[in-house]
Structures are given as structure tokens and as C-alpha cells.
C-alpha positions as CSV (number, residue, x, y, z in Angstrom):
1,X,183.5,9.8,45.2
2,X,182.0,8.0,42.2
3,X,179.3,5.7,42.5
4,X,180.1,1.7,41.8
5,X,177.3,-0.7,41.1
6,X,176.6,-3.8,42.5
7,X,178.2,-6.1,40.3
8,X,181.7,-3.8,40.2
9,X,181.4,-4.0,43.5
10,X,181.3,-7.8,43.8
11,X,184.3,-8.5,41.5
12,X,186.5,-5.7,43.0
13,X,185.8,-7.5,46.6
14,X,187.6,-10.5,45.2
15,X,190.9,-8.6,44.7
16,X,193.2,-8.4,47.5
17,X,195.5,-5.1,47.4
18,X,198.7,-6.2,46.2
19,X,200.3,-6.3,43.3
20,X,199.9,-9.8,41.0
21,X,202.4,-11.4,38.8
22,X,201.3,-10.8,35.5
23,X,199.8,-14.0,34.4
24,X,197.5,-14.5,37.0
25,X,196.5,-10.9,37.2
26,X,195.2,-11.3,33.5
27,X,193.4,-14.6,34.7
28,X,191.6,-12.1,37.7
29,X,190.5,-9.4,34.7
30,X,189.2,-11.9,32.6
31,X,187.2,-13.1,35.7
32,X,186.1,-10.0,37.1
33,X,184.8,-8.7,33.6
34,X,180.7,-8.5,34.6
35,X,179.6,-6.7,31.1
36,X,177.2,-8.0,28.4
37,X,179.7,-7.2,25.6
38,X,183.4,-8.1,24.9
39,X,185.1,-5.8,27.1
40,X,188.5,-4.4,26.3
41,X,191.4,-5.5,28.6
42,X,193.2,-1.9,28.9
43,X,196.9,-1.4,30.4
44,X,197.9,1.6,32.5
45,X,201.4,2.5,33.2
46,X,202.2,5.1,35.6
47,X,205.5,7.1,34.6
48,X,208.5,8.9,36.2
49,X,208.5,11.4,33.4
50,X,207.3,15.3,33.4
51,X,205.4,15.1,30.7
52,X,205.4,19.2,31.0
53,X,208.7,19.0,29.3
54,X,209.2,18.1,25.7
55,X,211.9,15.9,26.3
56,X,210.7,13.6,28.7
57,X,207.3,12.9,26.3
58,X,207.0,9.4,25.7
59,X,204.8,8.5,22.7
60,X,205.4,5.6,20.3
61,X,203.8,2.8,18.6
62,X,203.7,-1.0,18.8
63,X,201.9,-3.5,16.5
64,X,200.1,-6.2,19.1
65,X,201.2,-10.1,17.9
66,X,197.3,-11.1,18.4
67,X,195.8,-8.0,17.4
68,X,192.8,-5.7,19.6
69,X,190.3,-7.4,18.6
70,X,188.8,-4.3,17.2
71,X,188.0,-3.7,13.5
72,X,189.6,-0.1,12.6
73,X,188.0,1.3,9.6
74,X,190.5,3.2,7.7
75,X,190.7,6.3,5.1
76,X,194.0,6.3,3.1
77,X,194.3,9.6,1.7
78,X,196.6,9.1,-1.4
79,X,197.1,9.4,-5.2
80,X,198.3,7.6,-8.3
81,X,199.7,3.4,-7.7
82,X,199.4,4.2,-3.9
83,X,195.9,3.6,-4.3
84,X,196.0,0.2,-5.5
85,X,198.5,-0.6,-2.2
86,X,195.9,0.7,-0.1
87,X,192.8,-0.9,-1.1
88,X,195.5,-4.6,-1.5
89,X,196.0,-3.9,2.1
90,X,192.8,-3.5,3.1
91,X,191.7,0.5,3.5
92,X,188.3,0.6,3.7
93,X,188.5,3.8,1.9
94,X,190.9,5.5,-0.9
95,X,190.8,9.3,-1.4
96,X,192.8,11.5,-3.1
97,X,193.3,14.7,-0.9
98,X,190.7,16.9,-2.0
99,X,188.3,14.2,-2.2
100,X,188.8,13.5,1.3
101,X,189.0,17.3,2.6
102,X,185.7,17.8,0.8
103,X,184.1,14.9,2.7
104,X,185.3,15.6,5.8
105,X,184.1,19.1,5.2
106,X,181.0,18.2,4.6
107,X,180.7,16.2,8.2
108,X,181.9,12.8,7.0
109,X,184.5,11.2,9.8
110,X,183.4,7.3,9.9
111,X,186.7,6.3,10.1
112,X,188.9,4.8,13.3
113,X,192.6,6.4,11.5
114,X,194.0,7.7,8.6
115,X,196.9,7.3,6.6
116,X,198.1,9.6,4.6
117,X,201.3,10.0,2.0
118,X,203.7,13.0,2.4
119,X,201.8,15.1,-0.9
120,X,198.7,14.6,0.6
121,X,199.1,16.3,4.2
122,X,199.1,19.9,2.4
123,X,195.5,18.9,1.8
124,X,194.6,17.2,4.9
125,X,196.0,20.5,7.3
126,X,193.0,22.0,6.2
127,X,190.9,20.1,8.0
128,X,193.3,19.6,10.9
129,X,191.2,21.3,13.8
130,X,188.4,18.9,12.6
131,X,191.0,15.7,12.9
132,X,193.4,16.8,15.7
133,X,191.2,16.6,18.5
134,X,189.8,13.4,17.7
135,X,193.3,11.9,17.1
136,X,192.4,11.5,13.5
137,X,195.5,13.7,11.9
138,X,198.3,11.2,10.2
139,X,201.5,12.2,12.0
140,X,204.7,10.8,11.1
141,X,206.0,10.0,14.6
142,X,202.8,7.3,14.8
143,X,203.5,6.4,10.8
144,X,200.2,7.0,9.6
145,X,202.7,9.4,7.4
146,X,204.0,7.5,5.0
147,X,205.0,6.5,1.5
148,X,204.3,3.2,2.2
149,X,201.2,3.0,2.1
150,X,200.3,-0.6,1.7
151,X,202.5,-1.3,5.0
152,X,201.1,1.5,7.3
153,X,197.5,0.6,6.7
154,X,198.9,-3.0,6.6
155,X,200.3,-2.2,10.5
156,X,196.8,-0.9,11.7
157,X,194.7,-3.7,10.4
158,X,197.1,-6.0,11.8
159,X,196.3,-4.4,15.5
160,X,198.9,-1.4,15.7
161,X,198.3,0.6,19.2
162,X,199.7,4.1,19.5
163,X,200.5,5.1,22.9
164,X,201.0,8.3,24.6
165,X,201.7,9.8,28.1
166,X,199.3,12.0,29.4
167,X,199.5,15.3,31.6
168,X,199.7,13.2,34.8
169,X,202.3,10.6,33.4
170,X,199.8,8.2,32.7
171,X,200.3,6.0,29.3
172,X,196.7,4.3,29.1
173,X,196.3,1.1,25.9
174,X,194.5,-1.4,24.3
175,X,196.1,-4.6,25.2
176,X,193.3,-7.2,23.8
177,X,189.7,-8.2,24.1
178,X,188.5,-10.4,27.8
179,X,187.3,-13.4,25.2
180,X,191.2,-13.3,24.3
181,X,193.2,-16.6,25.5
182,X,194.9,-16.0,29.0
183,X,198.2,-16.5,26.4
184,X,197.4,-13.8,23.7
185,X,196.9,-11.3,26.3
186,X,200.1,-12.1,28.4
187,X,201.8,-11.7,24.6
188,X,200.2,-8.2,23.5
189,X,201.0,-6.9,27.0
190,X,204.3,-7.6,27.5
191,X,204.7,-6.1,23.3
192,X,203.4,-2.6,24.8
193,X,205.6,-2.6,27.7
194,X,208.0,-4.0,25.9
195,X,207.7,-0.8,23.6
196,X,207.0,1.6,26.2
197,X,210.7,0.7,27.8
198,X,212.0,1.5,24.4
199,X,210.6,4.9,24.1
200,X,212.3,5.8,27.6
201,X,213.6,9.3,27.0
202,X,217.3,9.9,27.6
203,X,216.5,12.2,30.4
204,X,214.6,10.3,32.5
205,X,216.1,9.4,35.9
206,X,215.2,7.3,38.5
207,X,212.7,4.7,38.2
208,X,211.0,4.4,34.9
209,X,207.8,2.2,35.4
210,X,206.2,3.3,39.1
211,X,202.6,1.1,38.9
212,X,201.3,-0.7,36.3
213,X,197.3,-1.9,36.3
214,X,195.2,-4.4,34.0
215,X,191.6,-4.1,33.7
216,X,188.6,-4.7,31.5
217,X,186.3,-2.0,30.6
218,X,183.8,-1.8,33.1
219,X,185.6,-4.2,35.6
220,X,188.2,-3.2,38.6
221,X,191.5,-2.8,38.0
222,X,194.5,-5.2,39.0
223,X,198.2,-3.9,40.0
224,X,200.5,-5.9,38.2
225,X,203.8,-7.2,40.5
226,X,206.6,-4.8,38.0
227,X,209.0,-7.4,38.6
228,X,207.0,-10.3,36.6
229,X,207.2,-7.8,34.0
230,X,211.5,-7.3,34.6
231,X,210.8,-3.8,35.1
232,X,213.4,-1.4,35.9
């Protein structure tokens, strides 16, 4: 069993072990968050799905009402007027795709995402094993393929989360920053969840949502009572 320090220690000793309606278990995360820095407030939602079967993935997207508090640096890798679209929404970078291949060849990834139009993923699947493991490779299903450019770097700026179960059902997601108000927090969560329900695949049966936890990023985590959230 892992070690816990002192100070996890003391906050998780002020958590009882039961599920709390949703409100006031954001109020106990923001109180039990020890760290030095703005911790993230991250969401995990345990799933009745088989994740080992391609139908029962669940994987989606949601753009958070108050944002993640998190600056996202982003390449748009894109040609002609799509260029202009990017930079008015706010890429941090423009490329065409060979200029982007070649600096991402050359060792370049200070980036958070990328978006990428149709034309230009020819160019970007040559550095795909570079990208795909560090989540980097536009893919339509999240919309960082698109020929609208301006709105999908327009989506991420504005705090878009892309969400994804993992082999042992787990979706985990930023929901906010601790420094958030108790409000914007109770907002962005209930906007996952709300988009995690949506992405329930047609062939899931039984219950959908089994457990659902709140925590910062060093702090304990808090079980959240599913039926504050209306879960079914």
C-alpha cells in the first residue's frame, strides 16, 4: 500500500465514508486541498460498460461553462484563409502541414492539442506514433478534425474537456481549478456528467453510473451521493 503524508492524511481523516450530495462534497474538496499550487478538482466516474468491446466505448467531448482554468497552448495545422480563423481565435501557433511535420520531427511538441483541417492529416500521420501516445493526434470523434477551424480551436480555449473510459471502466476529467467558486465547479461538473450520460452506448444494460468521486490533485477523494447528480 502506498505511502500518504501527513497532511493527506489529516484532510482524508475529516471525511466520513459515505457518499455526499454534490454541493457539499465540492465544498469538502476545496477544503481538503493541502497543496502550494492551484490544484485541479478532477471527476471520476466508475462505468457499467466493457470497455473490451468496441461498442460499449464511451468517449466524447464537452466544452466546461467556466472553463479548466488551464491555458492550453494550441498548434492549428492548416492552409490558405484557415489561417487567419485560427490565429482570430486564438492558436498560439499556425502551420501548414509540412511545416508542422518538420518541427515536430525535429523534437518540437510545446503544445497542449492540435487542430487540424481534413487536407492536413495526410501530413500529420506521419508523425502519428510521435502524437498518438501523447494524445496529441486531431481525431474527428474529439473535433480537433475539422474545417472549422476558427470554432474548434475556439472550443478548446474556451475550456473543452475530452473524455474517455479507460480499460477498467474508469472515465477520469478535469472539472475546474480548487480557487474556482463552490458554483462554477457544481456547473462544469454536472456539464461532464451531463455529457457522459449522453455518450451511454446503446448496449449498455443495467446501471450506467456505479460511483462517482471528486478530488483535488493531491487531496483525498469524496464519493459523490449519484442521486444529487439524478443518476440513473
Amino acid at each position: 500500500m502506498a505511502h500518504r503524508g501527513k497532511k493527506y492524511r489529516e484532510s482524508a481523516a475529516k471525511l466520513e465514508r459515505r457518499p455526499y450530495p454534490l454541493e457539499e462534497a465540492v465544498g469538502l474538496v476545496q477544503e481538503s486541498a493541502y497543496a502550494s499550487f492551484d490544484e485541479t478538482v478532477e471527476i471520476a466516474l466508475r462505468l457499467g460498460v466493457n470497455p473490451r468491446h468496441a461498442d460499449q466505448m464511451v468517449r466524447g467531448t464537452v466544452v466546461l461553462p467556466h472553463g479548466t482554468g488551464k491555458s492550453l497552448r494550441v498548434l492549428a495545422v492548416c492552409e490558405g484563409p484557415a489561417q487567419k480563423d485560427a490565429e482570430e481565435a486564438g492558436a498560439d501557433f499556425v502551420l501548414s502541414g509540412d511545416e508542422a511535420v518538420e518541427k515536430i520531427q525535429g523534437g518540437w511538441l510545446e503544445i497542449d492539442a492540435i487542430v487540424a483541417t481534413p487536407d492536413m492529416m495526410k501530413n500529420l500521420s506521419k508523425v502519428g506514433r510521435v502524437l498518438g501516445p501523447r494524445g496529441l493526434m486531431p481525431n474527428p470523434k474529439s473535433g480537433t478534425v475539422s474545417a472549422d477551424v476558427r470554432a474548434a480551436v475556439a472550443d478548446i480555449k474556451a475550456g473543452k474537456v475530452e473524455f474517455r473510459v479507460d480499460k477498467t471502466a474508469i472515465i477520469h476529467a478535469p472539472v475546474g481549478k480548487v480557487s474556482f467558486s463552490q458554483e462554477n465547479l457544481i456547473e462544469n461538473t454536472r456539464s461532464l456528467i451531463s455529457a457522459v450520460q449522453k455518450a451511454k452506448p446503446a448496449t449498455a444494460k443495467g446501471r450506467y453510473v456505479h460511483t462517482v468521486y471528486l478530488c483535488s490533485t493531491m487531496g483525498p477523494g469524496v464519493q459523490v451521493d449519484l442521486v444529487s447528480l439524478e443518476m440513473k
